[in-house]
FISE-103278 format. One line per field, with one value per residue (C-alpha): residue number from 1; residue in three letters; x, z, y. Coordinates in steps of 0.5 Angstrom, whole numbers, plus 500, padded with zeros to 3 digits. Each point is the difference from the previous one (the first is absolute). Layout:
// FISE-103278
k <- c(NUM:...) $
r <- c(ALA:...) $
u <- c(X:...) $
w <- c(Z:...) $
v <- c(Y:...) $
END
This chain:
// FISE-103278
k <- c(1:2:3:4:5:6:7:8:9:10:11:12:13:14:15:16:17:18:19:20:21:22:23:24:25:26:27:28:29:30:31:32:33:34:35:36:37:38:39:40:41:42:43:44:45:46:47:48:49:50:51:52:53:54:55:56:57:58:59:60:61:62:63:64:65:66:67:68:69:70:71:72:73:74:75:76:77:78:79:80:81:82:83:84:85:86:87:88:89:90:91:92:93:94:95:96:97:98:99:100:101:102:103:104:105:106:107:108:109:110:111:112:113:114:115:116:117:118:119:120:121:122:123:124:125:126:127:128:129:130:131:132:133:134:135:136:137:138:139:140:141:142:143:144:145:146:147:148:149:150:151:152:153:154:155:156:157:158:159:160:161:162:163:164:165:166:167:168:169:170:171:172:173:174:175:176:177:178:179:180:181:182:183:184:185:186:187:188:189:190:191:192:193:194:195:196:197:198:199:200:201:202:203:204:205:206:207:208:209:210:211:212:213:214:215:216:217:218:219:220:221:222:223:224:225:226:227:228:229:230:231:232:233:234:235:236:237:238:239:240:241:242:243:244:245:246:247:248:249:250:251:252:253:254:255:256:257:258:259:260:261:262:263:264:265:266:267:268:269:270:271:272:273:274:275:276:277:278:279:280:281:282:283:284:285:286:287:288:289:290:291:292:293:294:295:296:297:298:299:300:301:302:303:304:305:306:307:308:309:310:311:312:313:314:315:316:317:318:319:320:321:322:323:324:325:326:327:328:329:330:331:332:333:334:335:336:337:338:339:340:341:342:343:344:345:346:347:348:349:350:351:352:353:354:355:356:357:358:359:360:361:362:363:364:365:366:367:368:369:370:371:372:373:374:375:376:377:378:379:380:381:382:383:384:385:386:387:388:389:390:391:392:393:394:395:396:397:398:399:400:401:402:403:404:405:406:407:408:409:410:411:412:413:414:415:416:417:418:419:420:421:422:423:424:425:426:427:428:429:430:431:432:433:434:435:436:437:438:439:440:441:442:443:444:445:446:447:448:449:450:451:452:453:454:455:456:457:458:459:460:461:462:463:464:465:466:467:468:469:470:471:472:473:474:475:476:477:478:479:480:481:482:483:484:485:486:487:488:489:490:491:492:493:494:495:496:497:498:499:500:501:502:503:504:505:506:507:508:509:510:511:512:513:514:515:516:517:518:519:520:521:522:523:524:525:526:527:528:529:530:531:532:533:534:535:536:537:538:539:540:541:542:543:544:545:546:547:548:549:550:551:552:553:554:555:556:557:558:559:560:561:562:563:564:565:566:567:568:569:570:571:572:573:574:575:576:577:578:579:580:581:582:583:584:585:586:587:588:589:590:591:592:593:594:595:596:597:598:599:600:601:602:603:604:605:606:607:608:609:610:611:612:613:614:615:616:617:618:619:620:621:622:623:624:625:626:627:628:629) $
r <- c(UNK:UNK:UNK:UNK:UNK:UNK:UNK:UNK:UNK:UNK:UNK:UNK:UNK:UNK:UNK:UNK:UNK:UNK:UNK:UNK:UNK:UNK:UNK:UNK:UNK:UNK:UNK:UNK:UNK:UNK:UNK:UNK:UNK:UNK:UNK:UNK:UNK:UNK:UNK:UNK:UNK:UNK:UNK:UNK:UNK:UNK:UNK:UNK:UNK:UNK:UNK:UNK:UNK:UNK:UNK:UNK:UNK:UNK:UNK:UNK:UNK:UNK:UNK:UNK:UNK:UNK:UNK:UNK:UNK:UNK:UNK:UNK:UNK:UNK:UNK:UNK:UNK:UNK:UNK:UNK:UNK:UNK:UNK:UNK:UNK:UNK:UNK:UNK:UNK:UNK:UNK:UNK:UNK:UNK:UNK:UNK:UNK:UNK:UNK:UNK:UNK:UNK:UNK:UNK:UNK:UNK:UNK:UNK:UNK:UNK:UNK:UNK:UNK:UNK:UNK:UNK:UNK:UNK:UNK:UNK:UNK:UNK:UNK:UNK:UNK:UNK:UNK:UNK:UNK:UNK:UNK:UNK:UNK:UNK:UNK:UNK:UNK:UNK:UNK:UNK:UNK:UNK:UNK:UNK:UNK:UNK:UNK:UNK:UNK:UNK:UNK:UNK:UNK:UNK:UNK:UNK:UNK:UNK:UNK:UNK:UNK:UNK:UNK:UNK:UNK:UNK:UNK:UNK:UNK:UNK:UNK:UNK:UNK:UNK:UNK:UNK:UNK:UNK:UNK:UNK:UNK:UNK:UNK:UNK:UNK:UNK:UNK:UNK:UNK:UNK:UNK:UNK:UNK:UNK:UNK:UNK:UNK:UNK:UNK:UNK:UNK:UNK:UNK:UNK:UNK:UNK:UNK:UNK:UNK:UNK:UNK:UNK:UNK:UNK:UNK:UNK:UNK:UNK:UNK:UNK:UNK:UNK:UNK:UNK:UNK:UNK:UNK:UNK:UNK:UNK:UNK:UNK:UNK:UNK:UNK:UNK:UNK:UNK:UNK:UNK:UNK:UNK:UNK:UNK:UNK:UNK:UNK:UNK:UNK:UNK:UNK:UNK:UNK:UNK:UNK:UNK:UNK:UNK:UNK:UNK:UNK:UNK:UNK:UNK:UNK:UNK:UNK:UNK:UNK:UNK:UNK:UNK:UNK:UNK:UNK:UNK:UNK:UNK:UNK:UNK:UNK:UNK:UNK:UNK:UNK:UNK:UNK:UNK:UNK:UNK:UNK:UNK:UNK:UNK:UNK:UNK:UNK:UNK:UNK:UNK:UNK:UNK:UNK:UNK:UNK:UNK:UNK:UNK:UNK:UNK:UNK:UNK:UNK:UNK:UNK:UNK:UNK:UNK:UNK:UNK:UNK:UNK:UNK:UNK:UNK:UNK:UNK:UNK:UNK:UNK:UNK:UNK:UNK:UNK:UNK:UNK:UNK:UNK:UNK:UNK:UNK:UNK:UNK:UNK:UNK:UNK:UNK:UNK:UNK:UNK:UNK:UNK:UNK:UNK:UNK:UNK:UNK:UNK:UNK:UNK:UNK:UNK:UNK:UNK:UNK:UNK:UNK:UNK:UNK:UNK:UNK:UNK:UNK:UNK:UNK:UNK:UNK:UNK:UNK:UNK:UNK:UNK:UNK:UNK:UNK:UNK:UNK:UNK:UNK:UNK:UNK:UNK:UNK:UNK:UNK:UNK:UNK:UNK:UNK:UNK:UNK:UNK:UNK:UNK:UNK:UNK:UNK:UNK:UNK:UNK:UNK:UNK:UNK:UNK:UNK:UNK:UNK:UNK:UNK:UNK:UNK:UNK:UNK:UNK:UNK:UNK:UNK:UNK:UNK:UNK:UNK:UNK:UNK:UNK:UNK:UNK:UNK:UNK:UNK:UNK:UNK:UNK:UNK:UNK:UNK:UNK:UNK:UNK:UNK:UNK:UNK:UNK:UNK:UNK:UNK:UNK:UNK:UNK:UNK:UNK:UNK:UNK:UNK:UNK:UNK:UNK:UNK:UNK:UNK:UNK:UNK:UNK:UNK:UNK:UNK:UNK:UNK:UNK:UNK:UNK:UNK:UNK:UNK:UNK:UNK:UNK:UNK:UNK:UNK:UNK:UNK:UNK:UNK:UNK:UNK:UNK:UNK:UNK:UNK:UNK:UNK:UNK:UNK:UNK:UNK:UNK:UNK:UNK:UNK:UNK:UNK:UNK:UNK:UNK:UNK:UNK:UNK:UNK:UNK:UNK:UNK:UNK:UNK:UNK:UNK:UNK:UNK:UNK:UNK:UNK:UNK:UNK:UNK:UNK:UNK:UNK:UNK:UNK:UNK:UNK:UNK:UNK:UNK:UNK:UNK:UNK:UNK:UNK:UNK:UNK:UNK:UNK:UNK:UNK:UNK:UNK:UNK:UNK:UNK:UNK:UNK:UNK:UNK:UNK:UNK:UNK:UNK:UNK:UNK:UNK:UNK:UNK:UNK:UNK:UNK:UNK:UNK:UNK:UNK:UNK:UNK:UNK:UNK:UNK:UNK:UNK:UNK:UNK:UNK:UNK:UNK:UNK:UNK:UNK:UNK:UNK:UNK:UNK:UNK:UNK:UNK:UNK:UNK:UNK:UNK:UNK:UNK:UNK:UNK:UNK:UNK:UNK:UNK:UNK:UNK:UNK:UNK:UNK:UNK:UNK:UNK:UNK:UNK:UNK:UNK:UNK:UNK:UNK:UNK) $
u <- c(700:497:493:498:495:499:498:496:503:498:498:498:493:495:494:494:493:494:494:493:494:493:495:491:497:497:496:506:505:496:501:507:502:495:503:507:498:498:506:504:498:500:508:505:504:508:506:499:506:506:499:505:502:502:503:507:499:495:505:506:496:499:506:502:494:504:506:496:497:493:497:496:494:503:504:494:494:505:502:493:499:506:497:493:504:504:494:495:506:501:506:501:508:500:493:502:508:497:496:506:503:495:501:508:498:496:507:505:496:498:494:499:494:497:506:498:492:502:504:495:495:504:502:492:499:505:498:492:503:504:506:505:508:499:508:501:493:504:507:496:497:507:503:493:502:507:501:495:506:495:505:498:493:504:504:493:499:506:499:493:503:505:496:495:506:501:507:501:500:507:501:494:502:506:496:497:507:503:494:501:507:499:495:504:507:500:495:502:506:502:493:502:506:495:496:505:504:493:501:508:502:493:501:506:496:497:504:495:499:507:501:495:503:506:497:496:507:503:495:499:507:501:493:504:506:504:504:505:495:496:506:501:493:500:506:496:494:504:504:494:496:506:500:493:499:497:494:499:500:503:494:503:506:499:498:507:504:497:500:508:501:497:505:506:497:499:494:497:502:494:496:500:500:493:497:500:494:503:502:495:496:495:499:499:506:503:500:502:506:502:498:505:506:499:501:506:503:498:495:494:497:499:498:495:498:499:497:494:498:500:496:495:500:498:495:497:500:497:495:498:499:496:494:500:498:495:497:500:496:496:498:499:495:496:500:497:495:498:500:496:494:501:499:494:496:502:497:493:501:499:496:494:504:498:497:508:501:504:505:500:502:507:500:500:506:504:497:503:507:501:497:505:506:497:499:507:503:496:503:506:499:498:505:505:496:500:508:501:495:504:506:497:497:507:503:494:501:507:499:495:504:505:496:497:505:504:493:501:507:499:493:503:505:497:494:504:503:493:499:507:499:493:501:507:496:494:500:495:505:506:506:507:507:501:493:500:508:497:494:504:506:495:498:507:500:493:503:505:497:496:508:501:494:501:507:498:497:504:505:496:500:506:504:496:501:501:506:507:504:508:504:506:501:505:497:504:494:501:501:494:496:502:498:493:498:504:495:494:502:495:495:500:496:504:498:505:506:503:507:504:504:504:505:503:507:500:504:495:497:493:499:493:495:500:494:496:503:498:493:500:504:496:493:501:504:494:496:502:501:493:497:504:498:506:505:506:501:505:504:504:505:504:503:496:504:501:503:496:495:500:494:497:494:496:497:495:496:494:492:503:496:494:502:494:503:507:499:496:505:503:494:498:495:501:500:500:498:494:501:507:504:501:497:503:505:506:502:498:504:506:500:499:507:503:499:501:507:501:499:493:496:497:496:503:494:504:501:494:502:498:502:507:501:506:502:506:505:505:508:504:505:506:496:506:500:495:503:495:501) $
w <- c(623:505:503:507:505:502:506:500:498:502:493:500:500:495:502:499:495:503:497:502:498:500:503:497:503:495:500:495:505:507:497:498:507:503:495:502:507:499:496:505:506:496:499:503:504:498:501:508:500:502:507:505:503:492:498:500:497:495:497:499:496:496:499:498:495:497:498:498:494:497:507:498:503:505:500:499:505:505:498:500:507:502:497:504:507:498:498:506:505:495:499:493:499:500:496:494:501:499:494:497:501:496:494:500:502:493:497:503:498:492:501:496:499:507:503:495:502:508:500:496:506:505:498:499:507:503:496:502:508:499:502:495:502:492:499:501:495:494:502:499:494:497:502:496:494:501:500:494:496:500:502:499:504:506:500:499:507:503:500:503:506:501:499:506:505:506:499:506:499:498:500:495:496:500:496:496:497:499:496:495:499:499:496:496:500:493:496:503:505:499:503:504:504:501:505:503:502:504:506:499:506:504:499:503:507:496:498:495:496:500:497:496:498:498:495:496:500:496:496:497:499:496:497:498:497:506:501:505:504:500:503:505:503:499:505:504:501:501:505:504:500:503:505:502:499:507:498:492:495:494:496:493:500:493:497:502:499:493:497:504:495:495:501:500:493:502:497:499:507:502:496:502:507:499:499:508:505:504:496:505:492:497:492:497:503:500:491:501:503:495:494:503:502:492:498:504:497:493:499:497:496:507:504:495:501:507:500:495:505:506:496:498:507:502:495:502:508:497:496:506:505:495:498:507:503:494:501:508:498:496:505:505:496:499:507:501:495:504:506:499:497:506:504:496:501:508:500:496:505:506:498:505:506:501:507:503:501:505:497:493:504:502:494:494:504:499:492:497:504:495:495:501:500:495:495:500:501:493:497:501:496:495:499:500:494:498:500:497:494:498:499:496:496:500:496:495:499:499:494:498:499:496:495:499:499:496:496:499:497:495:497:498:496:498:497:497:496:499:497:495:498:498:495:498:497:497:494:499:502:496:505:497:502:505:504:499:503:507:500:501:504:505:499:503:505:504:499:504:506:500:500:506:503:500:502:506:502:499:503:507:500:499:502:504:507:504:495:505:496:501:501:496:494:499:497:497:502:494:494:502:501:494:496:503:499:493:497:501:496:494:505:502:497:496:506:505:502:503:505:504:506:505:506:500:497:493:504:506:499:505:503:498:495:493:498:507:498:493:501:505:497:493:502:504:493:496:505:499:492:501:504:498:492:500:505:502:503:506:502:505:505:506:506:507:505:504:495:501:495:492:499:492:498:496:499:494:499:498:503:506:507:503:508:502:495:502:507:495:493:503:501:496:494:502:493:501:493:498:494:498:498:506:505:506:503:497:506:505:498:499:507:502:495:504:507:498:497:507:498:499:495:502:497:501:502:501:492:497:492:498:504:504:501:505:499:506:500:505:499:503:504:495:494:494:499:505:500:497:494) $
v <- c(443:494:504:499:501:507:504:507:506:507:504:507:500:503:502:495:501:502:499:502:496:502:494:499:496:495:494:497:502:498:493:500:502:494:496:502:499:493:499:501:497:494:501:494:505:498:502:497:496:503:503:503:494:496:507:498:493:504:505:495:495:506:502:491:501:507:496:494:498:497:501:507:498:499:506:504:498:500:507:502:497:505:506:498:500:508:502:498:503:507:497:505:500:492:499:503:498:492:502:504:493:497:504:498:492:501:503:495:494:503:501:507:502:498:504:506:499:499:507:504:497:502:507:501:498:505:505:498:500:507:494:505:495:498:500:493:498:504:497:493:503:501:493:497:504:499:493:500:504:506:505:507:498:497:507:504:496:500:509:499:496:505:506:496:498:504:503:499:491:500:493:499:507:497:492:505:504:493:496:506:500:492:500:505:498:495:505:507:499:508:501:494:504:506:496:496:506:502:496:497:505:496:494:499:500:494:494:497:506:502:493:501:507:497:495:505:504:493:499:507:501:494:502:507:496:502:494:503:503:494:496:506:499:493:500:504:496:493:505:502:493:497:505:499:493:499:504:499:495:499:503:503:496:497:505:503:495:500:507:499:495:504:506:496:498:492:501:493:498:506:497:494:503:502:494:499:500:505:507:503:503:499:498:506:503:494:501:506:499:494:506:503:496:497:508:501:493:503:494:505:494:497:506:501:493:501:506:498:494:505:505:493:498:508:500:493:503:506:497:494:506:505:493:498:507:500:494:502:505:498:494:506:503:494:499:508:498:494:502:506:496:495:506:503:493:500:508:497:493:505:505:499:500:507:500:500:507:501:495:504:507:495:497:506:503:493:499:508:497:494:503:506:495:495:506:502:494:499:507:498:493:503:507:493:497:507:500:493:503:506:497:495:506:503:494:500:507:500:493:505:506:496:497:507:504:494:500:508:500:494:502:508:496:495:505:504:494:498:506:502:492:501:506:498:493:504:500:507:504:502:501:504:496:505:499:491:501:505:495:495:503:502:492:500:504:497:493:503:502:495:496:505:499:492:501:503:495:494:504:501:494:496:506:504:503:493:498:500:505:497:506:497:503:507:505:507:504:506:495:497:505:505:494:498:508:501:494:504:505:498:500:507:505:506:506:494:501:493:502:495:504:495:502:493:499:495:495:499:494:496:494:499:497:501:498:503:507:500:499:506:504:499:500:507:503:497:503:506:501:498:506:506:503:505:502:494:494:500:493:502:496:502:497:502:504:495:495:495:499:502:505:500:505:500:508:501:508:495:501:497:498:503:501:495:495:500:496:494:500:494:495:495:501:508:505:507:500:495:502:498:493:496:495:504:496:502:505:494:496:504:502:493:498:506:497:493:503:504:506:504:504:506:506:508:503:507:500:504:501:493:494:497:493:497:494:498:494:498:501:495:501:500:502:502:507:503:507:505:505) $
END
């Protein structure tokens, strides 16, 4: 959605920090204040230009300069000249307001980092000025990392301006609910419907965001692969446009028209349709939309495509934001250092001038302010260098996580190969047929863990949880899963027992992926056989109550999961034991392929004799032979 230049909102307030600082008269501080003094005596006064009578004219060559480009100088010295006037007539609201626009003339016109740095500035004003309307500064914040394909960040400060706009602000409540559903109604269009329901009854008194309403409601219909909702709520918003086509334009409209095509299942004229100007997207979104226009026409090579050059275009937005924030600070740091050594040579340059005691008294007061101000604007600076290094630490720590533990399972079978090899090809040692046949049988065994281990591995990678599982293929559940439970019979140990229960009917077959549901269903029974030495192994299918998925347990009477484990078992690299075979990313991506296929994996935490896993699949509707036993 286009931006535009915004007025002051009314935010509830937070109270502002205070904080009291003690002032010793030293020699050293009597000449920075005397140095400071001078210093400012000596300044040019600016901002003088626009006065009461030039106002008018002022502001409107403001707003020329807004929607123009490569006029950025221009723009900014005369927005300084108008801060200057607001501030000089304690005209707070249209002060911050002009610096406001400043940080979304930066995002308009592509400037990032500087967008990122003039907010960050702004906000540390307000909070140093107790001026608490901080609602808008993150709704720009969000705008900045939305337009960079950062999404969960612009959410992250779409809540914050929610949490700090006054509720009693509907029009800019009302932005506020609508910029959520848009940026959600292409990746989470459930999650989408759920803000767009917030000021649906609302926005009829304001026909740009019913308009607006509209056009998210099309959208994320055809996002649900909905097709006849989407044609209803097209005809809706096509309706109400021509209704009010005195007050509104024609904002959407291509958008709408295309998802209409698309709908009607003349795919290549939507996508055509996209390489308009006028689509009132961005393109991010713009991606998105062809991912999903490919997918409904069955073109999953195509969407795949697509959806690789828009996760590029993201990475490469992310990556330019990320340096340019480094660099900024960096520079900013550089420039902290020189001024502070700048303002020791000017403190030992006015070092004798101590006769002026009546000016230090004045001049104290004004040198513990700016040190006040110039220490926290200095913190701030620094907790942002901060964040940017924890999250390069966190990706360090991560590859170093993985090396490690890839390094642990491979050396333990390898030593052990090692070892048996060395006294198999020892001559002084006499061994029986029985004993060079163990040797090597567990030569054998190693050589297959680490088979496993590689295996893992390769498979994360070229089938890991990014993979697009196609839920294509017909799957008889209760042959599938007997046979994947029965081929572990000679790995189980005597003391197990291995049982296969189902309350499906032979016949009932899903639509489903094959492949997805063996690597899940294989990797949990393996699990499973791995951690219980006596008792049984139970696999177990059913249908939910409601009939709309097929759930797949995996029960076992093993050592189970200690309850300050259980919330982690998912995450990468996670082991329980750090002492048993694996690298810890089986259940993670187990429970990715679950949801890439519509379903999900999750741990029953009410079960205390081992450990139960329960996979969950969609049925479609008019699944053959759904009733249960």
């Amino acid at each position: 959605m286009q931006r535009t230049i915004i007025a002051p909102s009314h935010p509830r307030s937070h109270a502002p920090c205070t904080t009291k600082n003690n002032i010793t008269m030293t020699p050293k501080t009597i000449a920075l204040c005397l140095s400071a003094l001078l210093c400012w005596a000596l300044q040019p006064v600016q901002g003088g230009e626009v006065t009461p009578a030039t106002l008018n004219a002022s502001y409107k060559s403001y707003l020329e300069l807004y929607s123009s480009d490569g006029h950025d100088e221009q723009f900014y010295a005369l927005s300084a000249d108008l801060k200057h006037y607001y501030q000089e007539r304690q005209m707070t609201d249209e002060y911050y307001t002009t610096a406001l626009n400043e940080v979304l003339y930066a995002i308009d016109h592509g400037h990032a980092s500087q967008a990122m740095s003039k907010a960050r500035e702004l906000l540390g004003d307000m909070q140093l000025a107790g001026y608490p309307h901080y609602g808008r500064v993150y709704a720009a914040m969000g705008n900045l990392y939305e337009s960079r394909g950062m999404r969960r960040m612009a959410e992250r400060y779409y809540l914050e301006a929610i949490d700090n706009t006054d509720p009693r602000d509907e029009a800019v409540i009302i932005g506020m609910y609508s910029q959520m559903a848009s940026l959600k109604m292409l990746d989470d269009p459930y999650c989408a419907r759920k803000w767009n329901a917030r000021y649906a009854e609302s926005s009829q008194r304001f026909p740009h965001y019913r308009l607006l309403y509209l056009f998210i409601q099309t959208l994320s219909a055809f996002a649900l692969n909905q097709p006849d909702s989407c044609l209803r709520a097209a005809a809706a918003y096509r309706s109400y446009q021509q209704a009010h086509a005195s007050q509104l334009d024609d904002f959407g409209a291509t958008a709408v028209q295309c998802v209409t095509l698309a709908s009607q299942k003349h795919y290549d004229r939507a996508l055509r349709l996209l390489d308009r100007p006028d689509t009132n997207l961005d393109t991010i979104s713009i991606d998105r939309l062809r991912v999903l226009i490919c997918r409904a026409a069955g073109r999953y090579e195509q969407a795949m495509a697509y959806a690789q050059r828009n996760a590029d275009r993201i990475d490469s937005l992310c990556a330019d934001l990320y340096t340019s924030n480094i660099d900024q600070l960096e520079a900013d740091t550089d420039m902290a250092r020189l001024q502070a050594r700048s303002h020791e040579r000017t403190m030992q340059f006015f070092g004798a001038v101590l006769a002026f005691a009546a000016i230090v008294i004045v001049l104290l007061a004004v040198h513990s302010f700016l040190r006040h101000r110039g220490r926290k604007l200095l913190n701030e600076k620094n907790r942002q260098l901060q964040a940017a290094l924890s999250m390069a630490e966190e990706s360090d720590r991560m590859k170093t996580e993985f090396v490690r533990s890839v390094s642990h399972e491979i050396r333990t079978p390898l030593n052990a190969i090692n070892g048996f090899n060395e006294i198999i090809n020892n001559r002084e040692i006499e061994l029986t047929d029985d004993e060079r046949n163990d040797l090597i049988g567990r030569i054998r065994d190693n050589v297959k863990s680490i088979t496993s281990i590689v295996d893992e591995m390769l498979h994360m990678a070229e089938k890991g949880a990014t993979d697009f599982y196609s839920r294509t293929d017909t799957v008889y559940p209760n042959q599938l899963l007997s046979s994947l439970l029965y081929s572990r019979r000679d790995s189980v140990r005597a003391s197990v027992e291995l049982y296969y229960t189902t309350k499906v009917i032979n016949r009932f077959c899903l639509q489903t992926n094959e492949e997805g549901l063996r690597n899940i269903v294989g990797h949990l029974v393996g699990n499973a056989v791995k951690f219980t030495t006596e008792g049984y192994v139970e696999l177990h299918c059913e249908l939910s109550p409601s009939q709309g998925s097929l759930l797949i347990s995996v029960t076992d009477t093993g050592c189970g999961i200690a309850p300050e484990e259980q919330e982690r078992i998912f995450e990468q690299f996670f082991k329980a034991d750090s002492f048993c075979q694996g690298i810890g990313l089986g259940l993670t991506v187990s429970k990715k392929i679950a949801q890439r296929m519509g379903g999900d994996l999750i741990l029953d935490k009410s079960y205390s004799k081992g450990a139960r896993f329960i996979l969950s699949l969609p049925v479609t509707d008019g699944a053959d032979g759904a009733a249960t036993k």
